[in-house]
C-alpha positions as a printed NumPy array, in Angstrom:
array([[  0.546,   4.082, -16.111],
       [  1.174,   7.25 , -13.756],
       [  4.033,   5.618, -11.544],
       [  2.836,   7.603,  -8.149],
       [ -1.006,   6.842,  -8.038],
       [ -0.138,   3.064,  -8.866],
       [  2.398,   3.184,  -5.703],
       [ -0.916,   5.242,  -3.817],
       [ -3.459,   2.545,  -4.527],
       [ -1.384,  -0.39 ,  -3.674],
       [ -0.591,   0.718,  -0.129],
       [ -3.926,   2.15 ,   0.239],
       [ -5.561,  -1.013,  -0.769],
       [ -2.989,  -2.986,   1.532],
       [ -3.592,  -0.68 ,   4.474],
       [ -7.252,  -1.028,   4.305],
       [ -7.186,  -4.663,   4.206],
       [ -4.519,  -5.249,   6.998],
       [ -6.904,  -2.82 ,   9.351],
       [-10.179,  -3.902,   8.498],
       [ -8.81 ,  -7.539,   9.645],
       [ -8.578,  -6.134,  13.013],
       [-11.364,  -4.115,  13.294],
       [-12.396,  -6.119,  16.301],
       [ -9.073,  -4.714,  17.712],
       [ -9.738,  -1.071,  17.244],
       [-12.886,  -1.023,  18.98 ],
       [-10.793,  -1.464,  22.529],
       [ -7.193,   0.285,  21.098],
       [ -9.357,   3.347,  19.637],
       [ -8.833,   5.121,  16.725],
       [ -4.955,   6.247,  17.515],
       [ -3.956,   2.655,  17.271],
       [ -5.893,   1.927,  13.839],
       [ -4.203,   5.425,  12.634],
       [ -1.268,   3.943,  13.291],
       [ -1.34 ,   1.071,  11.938],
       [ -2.94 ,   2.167,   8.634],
       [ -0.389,   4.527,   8.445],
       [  2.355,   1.939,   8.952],
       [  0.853,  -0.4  ,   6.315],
       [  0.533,   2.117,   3.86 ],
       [  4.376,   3.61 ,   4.24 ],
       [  5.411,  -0.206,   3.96 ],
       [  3.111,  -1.444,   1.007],
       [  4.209,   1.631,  -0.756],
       [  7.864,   1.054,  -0.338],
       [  7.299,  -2.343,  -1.996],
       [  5.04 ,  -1.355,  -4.807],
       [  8.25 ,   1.152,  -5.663],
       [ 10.657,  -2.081,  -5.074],
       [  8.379,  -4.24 ,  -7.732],
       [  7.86 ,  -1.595,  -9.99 ],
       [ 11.454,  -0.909, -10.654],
       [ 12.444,  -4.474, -11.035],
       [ 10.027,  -4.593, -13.523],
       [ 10.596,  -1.268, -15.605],
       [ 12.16 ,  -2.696, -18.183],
       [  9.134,  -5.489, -18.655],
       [  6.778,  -2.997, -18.833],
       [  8.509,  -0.654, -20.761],
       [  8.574,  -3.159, -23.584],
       [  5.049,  -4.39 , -22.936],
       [  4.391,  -0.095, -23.569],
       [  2.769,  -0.041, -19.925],
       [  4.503,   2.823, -18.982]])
């Protein structure tokens, strides 16, 4: 499991699901404000994908994950 593009598609995934929620949203913020906020989401999901991952290195080191 490469550690990096694990981290990448969780806050990717999380970042497009918090902003297509509020799609409705962006149509009268514009696209700086859905930037923004996809950009926030992603910079926070990936922070906590690192925080799970590393409480669970040694689990998945001795399930031979990573």
């Amino acid at each position: 499991m490469d550690e990096k593009l694990f981290f990448h598609t969780v806050a990717t995934e999380t970042a497009k699901a918090y902003v297509s929620s509020n799609m409705p949203q962006y149509r009268t913020d514009g696209s700086q404000k859905f930037a923004e906020d996809f950009s926030e989401k992603y910079f926070e999901a990936y922070k906590v994908a690192q925080e799970v991952f590393d409480k669970n290195r040694v689990h998945l080191k001795a399930d031979k994950l990573i």
